[in-house]
ZAMI-433044 format. One line per field, with one value per residue (C-alpha): z, y, x; residue in three letters; chain; residue number from 0. Coordinates in nm, 2 decimals, always signed. Example, Ala and Ser with C-alpha at 12.3 -4.5 7.8 and 13.67 -1.06 7.14 Angstrom:
<nodes>
zz <- (+0.78,+0.71)
yy <- (-0.45,-0.11)
xx <- (+1.23,+1.37)
rest <- (ALA,SER)
kette <- (A,A)
nr <- (0,1)
</nodes>
This chain:
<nodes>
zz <- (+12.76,+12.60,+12.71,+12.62,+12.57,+12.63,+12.51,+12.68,+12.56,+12.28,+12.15,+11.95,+11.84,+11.66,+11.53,+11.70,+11.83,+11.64,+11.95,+11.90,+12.28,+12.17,+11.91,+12.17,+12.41,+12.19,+12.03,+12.38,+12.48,+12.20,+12.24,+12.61,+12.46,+12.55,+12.25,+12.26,+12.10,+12.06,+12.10,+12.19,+12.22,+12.43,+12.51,+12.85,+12.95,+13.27,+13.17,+12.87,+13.03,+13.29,+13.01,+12.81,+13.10,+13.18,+12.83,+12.83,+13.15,+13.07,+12.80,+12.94,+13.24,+13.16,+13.07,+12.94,+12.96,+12.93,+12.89,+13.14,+13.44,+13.37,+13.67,+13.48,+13.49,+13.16,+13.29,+13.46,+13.45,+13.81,+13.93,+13.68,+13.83,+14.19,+14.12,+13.89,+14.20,+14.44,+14.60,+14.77,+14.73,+14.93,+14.93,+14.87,+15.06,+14.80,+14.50,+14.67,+14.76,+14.38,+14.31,+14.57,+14.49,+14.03,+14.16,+14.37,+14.11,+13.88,+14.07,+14.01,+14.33,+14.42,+14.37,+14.55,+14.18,+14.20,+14.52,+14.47,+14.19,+14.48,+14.54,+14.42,+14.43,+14.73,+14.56,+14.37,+14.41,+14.25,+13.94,+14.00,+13.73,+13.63,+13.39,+13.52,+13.81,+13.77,+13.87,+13.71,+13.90,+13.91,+14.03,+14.11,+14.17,+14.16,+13.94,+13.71,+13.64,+13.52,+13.48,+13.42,+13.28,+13.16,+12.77,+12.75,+12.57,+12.75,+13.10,+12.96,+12.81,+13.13,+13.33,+13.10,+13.09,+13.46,+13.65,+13.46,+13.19,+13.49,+13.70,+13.43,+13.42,+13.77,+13.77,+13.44,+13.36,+13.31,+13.09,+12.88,+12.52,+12.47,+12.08,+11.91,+11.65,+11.35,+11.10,+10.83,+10.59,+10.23,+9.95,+9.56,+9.57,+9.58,+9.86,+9.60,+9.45,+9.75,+9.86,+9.50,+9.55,+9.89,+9.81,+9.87,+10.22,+10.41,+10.25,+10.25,+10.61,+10.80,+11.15,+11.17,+11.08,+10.87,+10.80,+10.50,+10.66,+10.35,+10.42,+10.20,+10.20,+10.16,+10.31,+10.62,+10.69,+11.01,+11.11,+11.44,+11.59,+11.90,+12.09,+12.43,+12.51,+12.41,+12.23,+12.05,+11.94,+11.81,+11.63,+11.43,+11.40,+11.27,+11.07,+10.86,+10.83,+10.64,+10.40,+10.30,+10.28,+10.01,+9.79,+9.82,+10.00,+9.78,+9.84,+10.24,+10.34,+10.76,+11.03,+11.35,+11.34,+11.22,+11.00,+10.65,+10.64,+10.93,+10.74,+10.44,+10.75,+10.86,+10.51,+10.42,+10.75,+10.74,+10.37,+10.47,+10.16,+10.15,+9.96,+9.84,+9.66,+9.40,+9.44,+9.24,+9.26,+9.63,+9.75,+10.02,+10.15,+10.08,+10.27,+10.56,+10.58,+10.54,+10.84,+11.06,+11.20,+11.46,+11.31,+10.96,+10.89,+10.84,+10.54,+10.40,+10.23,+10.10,+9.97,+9.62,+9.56,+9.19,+9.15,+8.81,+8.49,+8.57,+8.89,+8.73,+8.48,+8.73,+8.99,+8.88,+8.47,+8.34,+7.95,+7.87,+7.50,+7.71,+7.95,+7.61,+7.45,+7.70,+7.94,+8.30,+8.41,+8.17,+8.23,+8.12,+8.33,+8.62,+8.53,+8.46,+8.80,+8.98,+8.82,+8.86,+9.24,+9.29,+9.07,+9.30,+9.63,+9.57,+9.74,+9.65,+9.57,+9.40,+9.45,+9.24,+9.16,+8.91,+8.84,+8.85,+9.20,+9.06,+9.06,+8.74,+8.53,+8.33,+7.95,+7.76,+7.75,+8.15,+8.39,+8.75,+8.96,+8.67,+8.87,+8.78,+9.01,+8.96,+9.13,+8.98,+9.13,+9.03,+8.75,+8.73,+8.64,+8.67,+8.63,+8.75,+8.64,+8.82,+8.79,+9.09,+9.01,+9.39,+9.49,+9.56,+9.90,+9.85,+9.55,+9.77,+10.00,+9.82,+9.54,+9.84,+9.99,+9.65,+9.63,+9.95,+9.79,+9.49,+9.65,+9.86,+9.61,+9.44,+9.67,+9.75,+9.43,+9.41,+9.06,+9.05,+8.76,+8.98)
yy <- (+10.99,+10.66,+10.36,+10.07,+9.90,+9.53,+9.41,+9.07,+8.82,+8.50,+8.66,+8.96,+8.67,+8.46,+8.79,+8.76,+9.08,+9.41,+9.60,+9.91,+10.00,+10.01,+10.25,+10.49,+10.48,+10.55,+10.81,+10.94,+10.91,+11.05,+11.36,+11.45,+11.39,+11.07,+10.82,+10.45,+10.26,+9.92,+9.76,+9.41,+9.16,+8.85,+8.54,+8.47,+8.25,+8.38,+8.32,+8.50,+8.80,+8.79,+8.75,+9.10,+9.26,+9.22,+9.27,+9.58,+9.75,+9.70,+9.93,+10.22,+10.33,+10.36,+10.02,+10.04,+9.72,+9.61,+9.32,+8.99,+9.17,+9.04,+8.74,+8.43,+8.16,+8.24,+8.59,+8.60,+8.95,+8.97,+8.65,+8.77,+9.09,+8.93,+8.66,+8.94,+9.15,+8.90,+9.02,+8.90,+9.02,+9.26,+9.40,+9.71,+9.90,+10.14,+9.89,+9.71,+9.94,+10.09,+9.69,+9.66,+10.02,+9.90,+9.61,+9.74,+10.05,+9.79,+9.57,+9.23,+9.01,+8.99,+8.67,+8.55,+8.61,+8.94,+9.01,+8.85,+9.17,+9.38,+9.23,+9.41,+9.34,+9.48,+9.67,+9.88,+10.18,+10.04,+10.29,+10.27,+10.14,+10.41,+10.18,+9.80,+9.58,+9.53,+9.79,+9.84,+9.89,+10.16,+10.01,+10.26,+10.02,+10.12,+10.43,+10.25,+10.22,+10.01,+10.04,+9.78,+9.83,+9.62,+9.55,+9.64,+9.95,+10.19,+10.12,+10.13,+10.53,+10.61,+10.50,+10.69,+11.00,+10.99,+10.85,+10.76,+11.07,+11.29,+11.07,+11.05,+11.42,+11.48,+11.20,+11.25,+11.65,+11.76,+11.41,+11.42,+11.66,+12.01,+11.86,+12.02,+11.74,+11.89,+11.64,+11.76,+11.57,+11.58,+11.37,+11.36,+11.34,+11.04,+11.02,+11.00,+11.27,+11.48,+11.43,+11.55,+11.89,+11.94,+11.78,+11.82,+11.84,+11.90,+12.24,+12.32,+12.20,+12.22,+12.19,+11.98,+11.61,+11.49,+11.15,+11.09,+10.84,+10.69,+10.58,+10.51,+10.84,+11.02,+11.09,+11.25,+11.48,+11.46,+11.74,+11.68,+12.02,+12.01,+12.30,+12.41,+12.52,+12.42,+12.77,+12.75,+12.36,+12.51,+12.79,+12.53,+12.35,+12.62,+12.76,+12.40,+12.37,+12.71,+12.61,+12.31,+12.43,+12.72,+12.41,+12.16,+12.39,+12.26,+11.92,+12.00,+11.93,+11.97,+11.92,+11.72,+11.37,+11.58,+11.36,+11.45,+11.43,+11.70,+11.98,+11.90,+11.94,+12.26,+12.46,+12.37,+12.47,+12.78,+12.87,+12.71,+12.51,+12.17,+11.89,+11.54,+11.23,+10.96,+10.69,+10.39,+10.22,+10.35,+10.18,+10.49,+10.53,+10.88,+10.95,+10.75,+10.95,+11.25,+11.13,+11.02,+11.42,+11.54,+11.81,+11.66,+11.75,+12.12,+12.02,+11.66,+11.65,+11.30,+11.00,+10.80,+10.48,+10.44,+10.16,+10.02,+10.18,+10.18,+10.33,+10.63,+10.66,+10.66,+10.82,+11.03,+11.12,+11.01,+10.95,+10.68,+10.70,+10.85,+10.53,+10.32,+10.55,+10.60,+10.34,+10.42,+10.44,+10.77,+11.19,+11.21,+11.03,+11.11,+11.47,+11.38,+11.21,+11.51,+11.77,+11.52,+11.43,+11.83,+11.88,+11.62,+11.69,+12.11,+12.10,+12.34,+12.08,+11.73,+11.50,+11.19,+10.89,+10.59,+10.35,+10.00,+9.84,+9.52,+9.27,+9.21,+9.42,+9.60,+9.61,+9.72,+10.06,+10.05,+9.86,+9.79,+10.12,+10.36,+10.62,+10.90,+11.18,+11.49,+11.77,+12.04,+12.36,+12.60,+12.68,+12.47,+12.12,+11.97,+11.59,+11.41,+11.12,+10.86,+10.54,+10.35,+10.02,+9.83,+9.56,+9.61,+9.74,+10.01,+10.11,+10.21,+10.39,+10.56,+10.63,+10.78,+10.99,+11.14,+11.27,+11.44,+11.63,+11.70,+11.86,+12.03,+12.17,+12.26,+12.52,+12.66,+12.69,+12.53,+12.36,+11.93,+11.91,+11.88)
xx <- (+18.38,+18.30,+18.00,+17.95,+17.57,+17.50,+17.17,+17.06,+16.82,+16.78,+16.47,+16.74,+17.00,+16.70,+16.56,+16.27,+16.26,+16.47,+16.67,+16.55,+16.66,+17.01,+16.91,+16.74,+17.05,+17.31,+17.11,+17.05,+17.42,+17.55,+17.31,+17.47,+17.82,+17.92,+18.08,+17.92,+18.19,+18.03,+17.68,+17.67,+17.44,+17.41,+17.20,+17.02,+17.33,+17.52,+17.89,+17.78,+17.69,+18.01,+18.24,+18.05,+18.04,+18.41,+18.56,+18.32,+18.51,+18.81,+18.77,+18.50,+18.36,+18.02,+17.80,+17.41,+17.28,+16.88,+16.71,+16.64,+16.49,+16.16,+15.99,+16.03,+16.29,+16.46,+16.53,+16.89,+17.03,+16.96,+17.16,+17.43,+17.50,+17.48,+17.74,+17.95,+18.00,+17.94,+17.66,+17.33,+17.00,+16.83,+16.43,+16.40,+16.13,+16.07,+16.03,+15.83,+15.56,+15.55,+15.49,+15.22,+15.10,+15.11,+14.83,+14.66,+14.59,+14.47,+14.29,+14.56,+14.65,+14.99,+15.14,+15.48,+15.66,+15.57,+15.69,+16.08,+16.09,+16.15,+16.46,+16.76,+17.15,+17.28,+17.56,+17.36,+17.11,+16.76,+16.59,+16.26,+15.98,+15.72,+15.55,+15.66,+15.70,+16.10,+16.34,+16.71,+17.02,+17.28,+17.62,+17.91,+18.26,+18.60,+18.49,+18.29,+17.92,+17.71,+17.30,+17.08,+16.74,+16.44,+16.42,+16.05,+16.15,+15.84,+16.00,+16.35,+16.27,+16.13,+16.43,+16.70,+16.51,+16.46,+16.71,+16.99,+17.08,+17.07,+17.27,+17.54,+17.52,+17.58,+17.86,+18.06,+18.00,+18.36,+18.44,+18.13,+18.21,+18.04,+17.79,+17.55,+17.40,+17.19,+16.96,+16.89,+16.61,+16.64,+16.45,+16.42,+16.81,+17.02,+17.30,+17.58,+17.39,+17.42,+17.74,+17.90,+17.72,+17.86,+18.25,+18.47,+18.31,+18.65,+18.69,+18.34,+18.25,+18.60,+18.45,+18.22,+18.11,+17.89,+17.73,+17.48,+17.22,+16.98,+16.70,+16.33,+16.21,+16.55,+16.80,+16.96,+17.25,+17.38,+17.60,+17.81,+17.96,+18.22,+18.33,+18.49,+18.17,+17.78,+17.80,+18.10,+17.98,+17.64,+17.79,+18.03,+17.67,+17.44,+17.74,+17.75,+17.39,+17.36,+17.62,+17.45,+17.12,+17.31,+17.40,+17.12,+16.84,+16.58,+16.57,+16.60,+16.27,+16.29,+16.50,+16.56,+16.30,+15.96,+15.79,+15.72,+15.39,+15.41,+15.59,+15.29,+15.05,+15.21,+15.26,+14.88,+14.78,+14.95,+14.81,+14.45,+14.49,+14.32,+14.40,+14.21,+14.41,+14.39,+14.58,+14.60,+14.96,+14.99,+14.64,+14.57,+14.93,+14.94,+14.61,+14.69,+15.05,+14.84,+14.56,+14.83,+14.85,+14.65,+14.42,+14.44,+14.05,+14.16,+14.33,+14.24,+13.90,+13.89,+14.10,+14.03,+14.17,+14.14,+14.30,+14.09,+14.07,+13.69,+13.73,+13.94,+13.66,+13.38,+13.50,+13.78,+13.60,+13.93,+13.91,+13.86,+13.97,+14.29,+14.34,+14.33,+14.55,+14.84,+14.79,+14.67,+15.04,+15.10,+15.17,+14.83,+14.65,+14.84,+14.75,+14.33,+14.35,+14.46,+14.21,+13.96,+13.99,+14.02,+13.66,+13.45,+13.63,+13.63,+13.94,+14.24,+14.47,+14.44,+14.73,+14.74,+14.96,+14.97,+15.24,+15.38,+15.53,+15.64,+15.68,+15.41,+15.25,+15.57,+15.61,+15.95,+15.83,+15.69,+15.94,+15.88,+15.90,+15.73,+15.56,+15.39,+15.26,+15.03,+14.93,+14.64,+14.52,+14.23,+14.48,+14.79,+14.91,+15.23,+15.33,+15.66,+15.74,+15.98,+16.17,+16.24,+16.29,+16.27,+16.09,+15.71,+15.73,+15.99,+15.84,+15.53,+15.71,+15.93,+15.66,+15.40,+15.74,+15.81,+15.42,+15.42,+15.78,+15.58,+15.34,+15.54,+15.72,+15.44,+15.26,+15.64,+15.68,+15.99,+16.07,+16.01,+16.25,+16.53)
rest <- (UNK,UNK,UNK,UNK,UNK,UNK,UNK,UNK,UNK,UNK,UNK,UNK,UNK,UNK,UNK,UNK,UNK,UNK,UNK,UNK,UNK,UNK,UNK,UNK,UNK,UNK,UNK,UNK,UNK,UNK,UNK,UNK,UNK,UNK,UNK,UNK,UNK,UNK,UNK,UNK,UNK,UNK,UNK,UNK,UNK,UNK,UNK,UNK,UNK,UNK,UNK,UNK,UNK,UNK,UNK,UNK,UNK,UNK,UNK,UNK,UNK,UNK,UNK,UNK,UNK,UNK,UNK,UNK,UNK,UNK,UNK,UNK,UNK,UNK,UNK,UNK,UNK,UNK,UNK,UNK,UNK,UNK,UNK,UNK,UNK,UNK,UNK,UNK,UNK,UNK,UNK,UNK,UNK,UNK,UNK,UNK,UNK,UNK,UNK,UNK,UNK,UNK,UNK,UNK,UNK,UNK,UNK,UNK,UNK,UNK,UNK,UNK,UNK,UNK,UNK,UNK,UNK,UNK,UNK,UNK,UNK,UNK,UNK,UNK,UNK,UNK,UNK,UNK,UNK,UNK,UNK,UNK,UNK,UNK,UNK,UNK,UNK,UNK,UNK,UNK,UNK,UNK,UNK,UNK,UNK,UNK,UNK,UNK,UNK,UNK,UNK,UNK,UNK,UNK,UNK,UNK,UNK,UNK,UNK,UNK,UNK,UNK,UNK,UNK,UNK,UNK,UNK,UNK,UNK,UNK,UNK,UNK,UNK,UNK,UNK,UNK,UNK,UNK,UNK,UNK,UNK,UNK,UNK,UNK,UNK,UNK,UNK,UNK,UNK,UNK,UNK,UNK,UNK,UNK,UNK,UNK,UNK,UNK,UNK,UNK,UNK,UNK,UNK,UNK,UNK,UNK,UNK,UNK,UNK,UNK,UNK,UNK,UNK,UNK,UNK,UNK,UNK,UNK,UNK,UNK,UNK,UNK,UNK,UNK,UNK,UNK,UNK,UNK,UNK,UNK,UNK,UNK,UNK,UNK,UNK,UNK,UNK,UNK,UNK,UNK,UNK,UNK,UNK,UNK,UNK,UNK,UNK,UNK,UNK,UNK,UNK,UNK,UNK,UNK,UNK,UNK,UNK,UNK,UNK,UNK,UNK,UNK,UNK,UNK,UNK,UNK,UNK,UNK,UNK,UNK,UNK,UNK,UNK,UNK,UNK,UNK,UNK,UNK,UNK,UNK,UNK,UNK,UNK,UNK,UNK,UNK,UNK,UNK,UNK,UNK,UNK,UNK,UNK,UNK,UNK,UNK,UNK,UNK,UNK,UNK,UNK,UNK,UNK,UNK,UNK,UNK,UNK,UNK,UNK,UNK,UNK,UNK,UNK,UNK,UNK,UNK,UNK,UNK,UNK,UNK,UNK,UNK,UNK,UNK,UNK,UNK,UNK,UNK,UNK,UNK,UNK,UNK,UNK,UNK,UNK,UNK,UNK,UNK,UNK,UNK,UNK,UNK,UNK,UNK,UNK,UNK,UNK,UNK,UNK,UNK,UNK,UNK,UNK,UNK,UNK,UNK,UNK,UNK,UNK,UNK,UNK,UNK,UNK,UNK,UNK,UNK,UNK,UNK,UNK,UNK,UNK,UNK,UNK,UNK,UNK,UNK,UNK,UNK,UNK,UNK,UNK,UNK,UNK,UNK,UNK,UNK,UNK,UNK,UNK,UNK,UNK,UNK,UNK,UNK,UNK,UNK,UNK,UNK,UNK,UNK,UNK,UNK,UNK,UNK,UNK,UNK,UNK,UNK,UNK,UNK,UNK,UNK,UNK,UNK,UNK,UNK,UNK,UNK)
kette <- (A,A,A,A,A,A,A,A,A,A,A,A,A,A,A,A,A,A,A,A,A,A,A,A,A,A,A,A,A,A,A,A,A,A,A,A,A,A,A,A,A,A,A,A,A,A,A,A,A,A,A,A,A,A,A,A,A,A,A,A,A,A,A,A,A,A,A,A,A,A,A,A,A,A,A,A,A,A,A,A,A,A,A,A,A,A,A,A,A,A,A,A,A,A,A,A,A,A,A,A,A,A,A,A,A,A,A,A,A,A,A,A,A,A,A,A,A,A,A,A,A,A,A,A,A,A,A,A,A,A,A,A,A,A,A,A,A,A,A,A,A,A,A,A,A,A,A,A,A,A,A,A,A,A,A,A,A,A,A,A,A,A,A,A,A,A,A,A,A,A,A,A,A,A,A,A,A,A,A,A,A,A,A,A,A,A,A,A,A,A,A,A,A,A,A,A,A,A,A,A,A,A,A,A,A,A,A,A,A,A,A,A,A,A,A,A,A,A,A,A,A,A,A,A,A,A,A,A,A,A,A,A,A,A,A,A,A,A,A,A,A,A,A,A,A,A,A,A,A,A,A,A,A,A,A,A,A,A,A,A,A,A,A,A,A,A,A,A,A,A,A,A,A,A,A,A,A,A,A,A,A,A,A,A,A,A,A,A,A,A,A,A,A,A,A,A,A,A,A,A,A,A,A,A,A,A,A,A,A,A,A,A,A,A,A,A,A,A,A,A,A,A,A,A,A,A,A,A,A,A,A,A,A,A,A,A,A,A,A,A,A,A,A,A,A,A,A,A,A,A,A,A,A,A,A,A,A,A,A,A,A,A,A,A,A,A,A,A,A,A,A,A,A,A,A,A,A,A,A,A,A,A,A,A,A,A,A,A,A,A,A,A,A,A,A,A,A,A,A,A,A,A,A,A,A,A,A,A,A,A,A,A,A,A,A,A,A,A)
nr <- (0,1,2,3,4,5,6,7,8,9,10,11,12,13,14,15,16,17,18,19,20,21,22,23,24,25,26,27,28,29,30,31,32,33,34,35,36,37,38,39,40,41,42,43,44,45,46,47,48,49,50,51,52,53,54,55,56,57,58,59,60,61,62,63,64,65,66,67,68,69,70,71,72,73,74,75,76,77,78,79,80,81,82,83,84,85,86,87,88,89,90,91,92,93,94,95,96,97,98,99,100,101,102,103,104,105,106,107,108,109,110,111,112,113,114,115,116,117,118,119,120,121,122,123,124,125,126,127,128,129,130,131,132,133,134,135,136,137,138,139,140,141,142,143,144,145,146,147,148,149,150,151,152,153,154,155,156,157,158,159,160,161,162,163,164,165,166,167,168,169,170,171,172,173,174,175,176,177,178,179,180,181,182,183,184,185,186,187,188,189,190,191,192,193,194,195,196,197,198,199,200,201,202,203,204,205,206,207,208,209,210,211,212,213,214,215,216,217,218,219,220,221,222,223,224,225,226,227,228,229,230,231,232,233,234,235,236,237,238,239,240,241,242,243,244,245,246,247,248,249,250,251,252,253,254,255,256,257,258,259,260,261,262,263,264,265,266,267,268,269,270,271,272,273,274,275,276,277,278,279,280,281,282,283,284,285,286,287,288,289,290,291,292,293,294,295,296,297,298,299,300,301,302,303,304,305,306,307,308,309,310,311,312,313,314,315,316,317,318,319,320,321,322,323,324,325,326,327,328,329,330,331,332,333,334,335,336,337,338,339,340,341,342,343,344,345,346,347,348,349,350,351,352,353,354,355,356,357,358,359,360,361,362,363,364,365,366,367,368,369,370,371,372,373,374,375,376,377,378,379,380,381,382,383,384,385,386,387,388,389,390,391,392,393,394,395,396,397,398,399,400,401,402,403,404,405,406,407,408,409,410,411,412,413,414,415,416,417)
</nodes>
């Protein structure tokens, strides 16, 4: 079973807005078995729309498209899909008491623009709006279907999850493939890295397919099992995952879309072990990735930013004899940070980073992307230090990722030397 998705509007051409909708689709599709083959996107101009639409089903039977359903003059979805299958418009009881029904619950008069919403091409079978005054359309002809959404991605979700997933279901079951999709999230391992430990990955994963997706923070493994059945497609599934995890378990941090900052949540939780930072390169990154989890008191005690030698001094009691010695961007004051934010917090842990993000402030002995991090317990230090060598901005992210595995490793007492 294959789709198609159509994205509509000037605002993605010029860049204006990123069309994460078509993300969430395929990702949807793909999840209840059905292979989008080709995303495209179009302007708000109606011969444009015809000629994507035809070209489209002439090669599936199943077209996504969203965007142009808002009230103003610019948006022509509607009048496209009329004039594509010839059809007038209609009002629609139903829509048009969830419109009256969306003002009245907030207290907004309803104005004659709002009211032509609940007009809907005669040939199709309106989705109704949860969260938004425009409905979409579901349009069965001559075996083919074709739903129209909004582009405002919260009404678009609510549609798919409610009407439209379902209604695939129920109207392509025997076409749609039996898949069982399995991410796997690694980091600290480079995706060139990764793949020679699992190749060759024919012999090693025979059934299955696998995609290395890199991203800042690391990278994923998607592993794609088909069967006969939903069974037979997760055993082909489960059976990959557990090889790879045999050849490149450690730097396998999670699974499915969990956030990393969640599994650090959850294995401090679970050992009621609390942490406190020191950042100085990262500017509070860490903490904030660390705050961003509901319950995040039961484990975070504070955040330093220490980003000035005085500031490490002060706050931290950082040598500094040391600081002139080494440099702040050195092992061994990585390692002082971390005992030190762990003494004044009396927390269990004390994360710390220092480094240089570019695109100033290297020497030939310290290049952009030097980063050193440190984590110190009651009666352990360890220090790792790493080269990334991006611009600024990646080297935050990928500097505040690579403490959270450091840590991570640290209380599983996993080795950071690899």
């Amino acid at each position: 079973m294959r789709a198609q998705i159509i994205s509509i509007g000037d605002e993605l051409l010029i860049g204006q807005t990123v069309n994460t909708n078509a993300s969430f689709i395929g990702s949807r599709l793909a999840e209840i078995g059905v292979e989008v083959n080709k995303i495209v996107t179009t302007s708000d101009n109606l011969h444009a729309i015809h000629e994507d639409l035809r070209n489209a089903l002439k090669a599936v039977n199943l077209v996504i498209v969203t965007g142009g359903l808002g009230p103003t003059h610019d948006d022509i979805t509607r009048d496209a899909i009329c004039s594509f299958y010839n059809c007038e418009l209609r009002e629609d009881e139903d829509v048009l008491n969830d419109i009256r029904e969306r003002f009245r619950r907030f207290g907004r008069e309803l104005t004659p623009t709002n009211l032509d919403q609940a007009k809907v091409p005669a040939c199709c079978e309106p989705i109704r709006n949860p969260n938004g005054t425009a409905p979409g359309f579901w349009i069965k002809h001559e075996g083919q279907i074709v739903a129209v959404m909004p582009g405002v991605p919260r009404e678009m979700k609510a549609m798919m999850e409610n009407f439209v997933i379902p209604n695939i279901r129920l109207n392509f079951g025997t076409e749609l493939k039996n898949v069982h999709r399995i991410n796997l999230l690694t980091t600290g391992i480079a995706e060139s890295n990764l793949f020679d430990k699992l190749n060759p990955i024919d012999d090693v994963l025979p059934d299955v397919k696998v995609a290395f997706l890199p991203n800042l923070s690391g990278v994923k493994i998607r592993i794609t099992g088909e069967g006969a059945t939903p069974e037979e497609a997760r055993t082909k599934a489960d059976a990959a995952t557990q090889q790879i995890k045999l050849r490149v378990g450690r730097y396998v941090y999670g699974e499915g879309d969990v956030d990393q900052a969640e599994i650090i949540a959850k294995i401090l939780k679970e050992r009621q072990l609390t942490v406190a930072t020191a950042e100085s390169c990262t500017g509070g990154h860490i903490a904030d990735m660390l705050t961003d989890i509901p319950g995040s008191s039961e484990y975070f005690e504070r955040g330093v930013v220490s980003y000035s030698n005085a500031s490490k001094v002060e706050i931290l009691q950082v040598d500094e004899d040391l600081i002139q010695d080494k440099g702040a961007v050195s092992s061994e004051v990585a390692e002082q940070m971390a005992k030190g934010v762990r003494s004044i917090s009396g927390s269990d842990l004390g994360l710390s980073i220092t480094g240089i993000l570019g695109p100033k402030g290297a020497t030939p002995n310290k290049p952009v992307g030097l980063v050193f991090i440190g984590v110190a317990s009651f009666d352990k230090a360890v220090v790792k230090q790493f080269n990334f060598g991006g611009n600024r901005y990646e080297n935050k992210i990928r500097a505040a990722h690579a403490a959270l595995e450091i840590l991570r490793r640290f209380i599983l007492g996993i080795s950071i030397e690899t």
